[in-house]
C-alpha positions, 0 to 999 in steps of 0.5 A: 531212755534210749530206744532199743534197735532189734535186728530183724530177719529179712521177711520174706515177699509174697514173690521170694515165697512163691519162688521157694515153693516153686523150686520145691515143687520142682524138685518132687514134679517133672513134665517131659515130651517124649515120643513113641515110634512104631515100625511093623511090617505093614504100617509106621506111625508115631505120636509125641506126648506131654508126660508128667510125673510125681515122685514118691520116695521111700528110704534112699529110693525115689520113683517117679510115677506119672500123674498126666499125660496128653498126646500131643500130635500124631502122624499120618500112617505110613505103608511102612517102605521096602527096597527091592530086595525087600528089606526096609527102605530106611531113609524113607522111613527117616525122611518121613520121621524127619518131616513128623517132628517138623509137623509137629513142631518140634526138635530132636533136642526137645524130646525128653525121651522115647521108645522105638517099637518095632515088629514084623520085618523090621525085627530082622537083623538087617532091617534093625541094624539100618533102623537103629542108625536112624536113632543113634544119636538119641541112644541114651534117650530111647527104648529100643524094645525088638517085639517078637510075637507074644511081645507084640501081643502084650504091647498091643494089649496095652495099647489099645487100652484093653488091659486098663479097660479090663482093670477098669471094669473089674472084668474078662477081655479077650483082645485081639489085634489084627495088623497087615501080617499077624493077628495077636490075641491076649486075655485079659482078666481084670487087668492082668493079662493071663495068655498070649497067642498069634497067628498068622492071619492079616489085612495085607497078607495079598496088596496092590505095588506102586503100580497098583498090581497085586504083587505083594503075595505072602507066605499065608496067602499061598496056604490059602490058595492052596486049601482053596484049591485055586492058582493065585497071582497077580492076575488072578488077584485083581478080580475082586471074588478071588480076594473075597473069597480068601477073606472069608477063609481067613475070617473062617480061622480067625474066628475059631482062633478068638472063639477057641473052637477046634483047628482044621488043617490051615487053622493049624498051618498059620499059627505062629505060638501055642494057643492061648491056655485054659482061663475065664471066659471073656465079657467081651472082645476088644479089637485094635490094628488096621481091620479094627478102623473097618469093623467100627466104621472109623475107615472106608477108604482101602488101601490096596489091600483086603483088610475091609473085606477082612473087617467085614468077614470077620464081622459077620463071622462073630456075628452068627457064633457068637454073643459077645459085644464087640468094643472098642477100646479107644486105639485102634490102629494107633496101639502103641506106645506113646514114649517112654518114662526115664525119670524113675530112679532108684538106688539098690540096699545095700546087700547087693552081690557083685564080683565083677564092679565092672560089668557095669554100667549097663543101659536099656536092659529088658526085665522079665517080671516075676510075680510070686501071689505064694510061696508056692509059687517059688518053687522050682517047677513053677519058676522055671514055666514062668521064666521060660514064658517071659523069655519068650518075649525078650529078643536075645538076637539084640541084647545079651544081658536080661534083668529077671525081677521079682519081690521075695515074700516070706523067710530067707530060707536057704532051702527055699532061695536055692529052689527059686534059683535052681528053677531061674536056672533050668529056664535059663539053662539053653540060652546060657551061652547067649546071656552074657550078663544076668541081672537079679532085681529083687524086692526084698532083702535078699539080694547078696546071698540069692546071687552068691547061691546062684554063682558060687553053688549052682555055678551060673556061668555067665556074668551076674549081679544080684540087687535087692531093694528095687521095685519093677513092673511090666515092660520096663527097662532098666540102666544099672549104673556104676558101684557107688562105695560108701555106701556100697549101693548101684543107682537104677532109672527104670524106663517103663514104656507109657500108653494112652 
């Protein structure tokens, strides 16, 4: 009798076996460096982070959430430069951000990706013009996010930490952030921020040159000045009682800004949005900027400026008018972003409206975020309140294409998707000349016949393209990408900005 030979399937090595979980993990698990940069009128600074991320998929969609992150190194804080003609000294800021990387030891080619923030003086045409040069060659991999007021009051919200330390102690916070030039409030109700306001009241508004002379007087100071009833200049200025005294008179309005008392006449002067509106009474006040490392102890040293005399005031102000604990929510002046996040990528259903396959592709596009708790909410009146609100926080002077987001609940009545349009449109309506192209993101399965109504009844006279099936947050940012037939979907990465 013979004995039979069996072919045997190769088995696996305990390596070959490692290998093939390797790669599937790799598959389903990404980790990046990324970058987050901060330019405002008074100070610059930037981070680089660790990032890791896990995907999540569902139907023919993919997103990525992060599951870690770690900051990896930090900057000096820089005095943010200016030329003479006090616009930005550009190649200063590049050198700086030049020696950072090498500091930190890392190159522009290890950089995943990155958000460049910038605020204050650097959101003027000129200044974001040379800013953007310095960032030209990393275009495809970073944010660029122009932050107006009520943008940098919700950046700052995020952060500083306030928003998570709401949300995680199932609580009202009312932050503030107090900088070289503005003071951003928001309140904060278990994670949800509910009101943005800014005013004009700052630790550098009066500081030292180069040459240590008080030279620096902003437009602020002058109001001050002037309901002091005392002449201010450079001179007048070094002696430390003037600057004192106008400390006081700014911690004076900040106070009844935080504390929602009743304006005087300078109050009212230095606002710079509407108040914040009616809402539940705050736990506590955070605090994050420059005045935050002076009121917590974390700074002594000045910088030629009267932000430690601000800190001080401010204190003792809260102090004697109120309860609440002060905190702090773990940032401070570093309340920024740390990077940004690329890797979420989603592709839209299949009902997409697009009469135009070539207005894509499109990158970097900011999204104004709807949140619909009923049907209520969908109506037009409150619709148009809402979209007129977030418009608020998108800069139109550096895009001309807005992404509006939102998740449809309930049925797709004609009745009701032409009323959430006409309520878009009638927020939309004084800046259609400057929209050039109208993305409609939508979570539901409406995507073809909400565009078709807006363009073909209630007659949008811009570009638009309506998608159904993706899912947006907050601060993202989105790249829409060419039409894709069969099957007839359009990819979308989403870039939501990270914090600490």
């Amino acid at each position: 009798m013979h004995e039979v030979d069996f072919s045997h399937e190769h088995i696996e090595t305990a390596a070959e076996r490692a290998a093939v979980a390797r790669t599937i993990w790799d598959q389903d698990n990404v980790a990046f460096t990324t970058v987050g940069i901060d330019i405002g009128s008074s100070t610059s600074h930037l981070l680089f982070a660790k990032v890791a991320l896990q995907r999540q998929s569902q139907g023919l969609s993919s997103r990525f959430v992060v599951v870690g992150r770690e900051i990896v190194w930090r900057s000096p804080i820089l005095l943010t430069p200016f030329l003479p003609d006090g616009t930005i000294d550009a190649a200063e800021l590049g050198d700086f951000i030049t020696r950072c990387y090498r500091d930190a030891g890392l190159t522009q080619s290890e950089i995943d990706s990155g958000a460049v923030i910038l605020t204050g003086e650097a959101i003027k045409r000129k200044n974001a013009r040379a800013i953007d040069e310095l960032f030209a060659a990393d275009a495809g991999k970073f944010v660029c996010a122009t932050a107006g007021h009520k943008l940098e009051c919700r950046l700052a919200a995020h952060g500083s930490g306030a928003v998570a330390l709401s949300k995680t102690r199932n609580t009202c916070l009312l932050h503030a952030d107090i900088g070289g030039g503005t003071t951003k409030l928001a309140l904060i109700d278990r994670g949800i921020i509910l009101g943005l306001s800014a005013f004009a009241v700052g630790g550098r508004l009066v500081a030292t040159d180069a040459n240590g002379a008080w030279s620096r007087i902003d437009r602020s100071a002058e109001l001050v000045a002037d309901d002091l009833q005392v002449k201010i200049s450079p001179q007048a200025l070094a002696d430390q009682s003037l600057r004192r005294e106008i400390a006081q008179r700014l911690a004076k309005v900040a106070a009844d800004m935080i504390l929602d008392a009743p304006l005087d006449a300078l109050g009212r002067s230095l606002l710079l949005t509407e108040r914040l509106p009616p809402g539940p009474s705050p736990t506590a006040i955070t605090f994050s900027g420059g005045v935050a490392e002076y009121m917590f102890g974390h700074e002594q040293q000045e910088f030629g400026d009267i932000a430690k005399l601000l800190a001080a005031e401010l204190a003792r102000e809260l102090s004697g008018r109120c309860g609440l604990p002060l905190i702090d929510p773990g940032q401070r002046i570093r309340a920024t972003v740390i990077g940004a996040s690329q890797f979420t990528v989603q592709v839209s259903g299949k009902t997409i409206y697009l009469p135009d396959p070539y207005v894509l592709p499109v990158h970097n596009v900011p999204v104004l975020r709807l949140t619909f708790e009923s049907e209520s909410d969908a109506d037009q009146t409150r619709l148009t309140a809402a979209v007129s609100a977030g418009m608020d926080e998108i800069d139109l002077d550096h895009t001309n294409t807005v992404a509006i987001a939102f998740g449809w609940h309930g049925d797709p009545e004609h009745a009701r998707l032409k009323a959430a349009g006409e309520g878009i449109l009638h927020a939309l309506a004084p800046l259609r000349d400057r929209i050039k192209l109208l993305l409609l993101m939508i979570d539901g399965d409406i995507g073809k016949t909400f565009g078709r109504i807006l363009h073909r009844e209630l007659h949008w006279p811009g570009k638009i393209v309506s998608i159904d099936g993706v899912d947006l947050h907050e601060l993202d940012f989105v790249d829409v990408g060419e039409l894709i037939a069969p099957p007839g979907v359009v990819p979308v990465v989403i870039k939501s900005l990270l914090f600490a």
